[in-house]
C-alpha positions as CSV (number, residue, x, y, z in Angstrom):
1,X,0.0,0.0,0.0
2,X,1.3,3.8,-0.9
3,X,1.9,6.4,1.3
4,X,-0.5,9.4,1.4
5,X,0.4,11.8,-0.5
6,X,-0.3,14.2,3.0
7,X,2.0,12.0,4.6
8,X,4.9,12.2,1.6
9,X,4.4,15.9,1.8
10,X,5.4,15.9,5.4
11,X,8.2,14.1,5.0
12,X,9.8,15.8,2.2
13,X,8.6,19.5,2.7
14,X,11.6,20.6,4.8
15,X,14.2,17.8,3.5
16,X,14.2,17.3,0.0
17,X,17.0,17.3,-2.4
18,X,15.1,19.5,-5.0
19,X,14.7,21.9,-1.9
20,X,16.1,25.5,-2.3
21,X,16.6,28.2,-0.3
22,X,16.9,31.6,-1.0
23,X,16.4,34.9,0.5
24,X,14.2,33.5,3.3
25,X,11.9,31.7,0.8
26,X,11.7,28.1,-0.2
27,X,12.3,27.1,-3.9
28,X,11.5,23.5,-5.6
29,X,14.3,22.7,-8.4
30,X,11.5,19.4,-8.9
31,X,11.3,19.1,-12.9
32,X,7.1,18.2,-12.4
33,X,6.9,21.1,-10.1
34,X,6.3,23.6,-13.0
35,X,6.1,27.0,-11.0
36,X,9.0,26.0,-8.5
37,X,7.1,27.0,-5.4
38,X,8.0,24.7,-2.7
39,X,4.0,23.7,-2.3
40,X,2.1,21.2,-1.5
41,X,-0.6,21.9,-4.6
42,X,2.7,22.6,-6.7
43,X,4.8,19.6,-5.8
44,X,5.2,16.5,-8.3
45,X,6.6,13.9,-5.8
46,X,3.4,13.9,-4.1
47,X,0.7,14.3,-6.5
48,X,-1.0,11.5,-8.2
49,X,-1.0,13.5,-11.2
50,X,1.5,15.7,-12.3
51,X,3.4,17.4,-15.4
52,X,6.4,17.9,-16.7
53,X,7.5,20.4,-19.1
54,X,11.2,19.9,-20.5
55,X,13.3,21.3,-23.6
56,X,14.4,19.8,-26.0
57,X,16.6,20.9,-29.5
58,X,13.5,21.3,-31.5
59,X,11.0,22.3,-28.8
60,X,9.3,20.1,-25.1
61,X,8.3,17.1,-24.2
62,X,5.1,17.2,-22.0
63,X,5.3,14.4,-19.8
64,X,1.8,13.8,-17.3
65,X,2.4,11.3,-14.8
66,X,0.3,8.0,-14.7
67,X,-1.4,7.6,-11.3
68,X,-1.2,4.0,-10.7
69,X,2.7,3.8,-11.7
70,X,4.1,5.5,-8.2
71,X,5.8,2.3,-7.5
72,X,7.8,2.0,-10.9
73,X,9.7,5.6,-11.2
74,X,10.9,4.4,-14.6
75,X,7.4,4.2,-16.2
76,X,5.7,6.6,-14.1
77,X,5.5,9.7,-16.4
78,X,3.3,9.4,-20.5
79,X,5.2,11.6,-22.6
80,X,5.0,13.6,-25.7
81,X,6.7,15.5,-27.6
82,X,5.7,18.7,-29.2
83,X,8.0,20.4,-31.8
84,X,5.2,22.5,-33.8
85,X,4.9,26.1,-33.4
86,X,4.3,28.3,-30.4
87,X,0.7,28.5,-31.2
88,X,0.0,24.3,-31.9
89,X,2.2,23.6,-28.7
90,X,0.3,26.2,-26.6
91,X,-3.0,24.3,-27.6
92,X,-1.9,20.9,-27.0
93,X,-0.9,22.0,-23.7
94,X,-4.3,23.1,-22.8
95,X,-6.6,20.5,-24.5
96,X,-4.1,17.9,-22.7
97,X,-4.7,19.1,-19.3
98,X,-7.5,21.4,-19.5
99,X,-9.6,19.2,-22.0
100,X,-9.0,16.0,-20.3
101,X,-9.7,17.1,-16.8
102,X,-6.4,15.8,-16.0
103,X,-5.0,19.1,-13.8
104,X,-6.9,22.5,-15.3
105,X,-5.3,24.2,-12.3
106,X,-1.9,23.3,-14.0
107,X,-2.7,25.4,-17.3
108,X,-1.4,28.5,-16.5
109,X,2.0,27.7,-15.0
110,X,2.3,25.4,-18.0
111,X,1.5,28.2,-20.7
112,X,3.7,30.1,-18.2
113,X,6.9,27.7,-18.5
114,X,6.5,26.8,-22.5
115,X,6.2,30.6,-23.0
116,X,9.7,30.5,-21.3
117,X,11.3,27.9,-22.7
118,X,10.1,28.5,-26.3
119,X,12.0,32.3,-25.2
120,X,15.5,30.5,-24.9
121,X,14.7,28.2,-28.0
122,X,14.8,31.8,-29.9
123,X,17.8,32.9,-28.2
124,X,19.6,30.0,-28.9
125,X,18.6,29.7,-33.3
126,X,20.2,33.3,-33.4
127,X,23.2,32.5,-31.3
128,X,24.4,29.9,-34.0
129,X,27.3,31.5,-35.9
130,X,28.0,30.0,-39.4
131,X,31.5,28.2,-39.4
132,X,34.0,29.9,-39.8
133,X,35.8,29.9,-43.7
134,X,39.0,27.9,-43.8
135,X,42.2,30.1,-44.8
136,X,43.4,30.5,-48.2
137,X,46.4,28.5,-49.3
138,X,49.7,30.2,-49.4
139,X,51.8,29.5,-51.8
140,X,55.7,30.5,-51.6
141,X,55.3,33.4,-54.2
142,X,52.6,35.0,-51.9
143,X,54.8,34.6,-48.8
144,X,57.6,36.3,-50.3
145,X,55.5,39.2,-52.0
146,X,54.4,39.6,-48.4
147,X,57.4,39.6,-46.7
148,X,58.6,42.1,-49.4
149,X,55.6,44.6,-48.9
150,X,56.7,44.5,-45.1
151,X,60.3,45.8,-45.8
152,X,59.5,48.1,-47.8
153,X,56.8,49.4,-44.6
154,X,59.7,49.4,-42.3
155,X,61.9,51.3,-44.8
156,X,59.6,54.0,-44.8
157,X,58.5,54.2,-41.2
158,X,62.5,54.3,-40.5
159,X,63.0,57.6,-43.0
């Protein structure tokens, strides 16, 4: 039989390893804990249903944890993965938890953390700097045409 989740919340509230604090408040670094309150309501460990929000190259995986799984950590989250626009993603996130009656209190701090993510997806595409052109070939001829226009540099500067 499985703990309450009351009971789990008790336990892990003031010891956790996903526990943070900062500046007299108490942060969850918990990747189903989507608005990183340190909260009962917010917490993933405890719920029986929870969601995850993570990047990926090409845009998140929504991951909703399956209720009945709590004993098997490895096959305790459904996930999906959503690399259409801002607009599609934004929708699918809704109709999946809104539509479904899965967690409708969820929908904002969801639309909250795609919003964010798909923020640092932009940043990142315009960050990416073609490669760099390899150099020329020099042959002997240009080396010593080079080293030639240099003398004659000096020469100058010295008179």
């Amino acid at each position: 039989m499985a703990a309450s989740p009351d009971a789990v919340w008790q336990i892990i509230r003031k010891n956790s390893s996903f526990l943070v604090k900062r500046n007299g408040h108490a942060f969850n670094s918990d990747p189903a804990n989507l608005t990183n309150w340190n909260s009962f309501r917010q917490s993933g460990l405890t719920q029986k249903k929870a969601v995850k929000i993570t990047p990926t190259e090409k845009g998140v995986v929504l991951a909703t944890k399956i209720s009945g799984k709590s004993r098997k950590p490895a096959t305790q989250y459904s996930s999906v993965k959503l690399t259409k626009g801002f607009r599609q993603v934004s929708r699918s996130i809704k109709s999946s938890l809104n539509g479904s009656y899965y967690r409708p209190d969820l929908v904002t701090a969801a639309l909250a953390r795609w919003s964010q993510i798909y923020r640092t997806l932009k940043v990142q595409k315009k960050a990416k700097t073609p490669a760099a052109k390899p150099a020329a070939k020099v042959t002997p001829k240009v080396q010593k045409a080079r080293k030639g226009k240099k003398r004659v540099a000096k020469r100058v500067k010295k008179n």
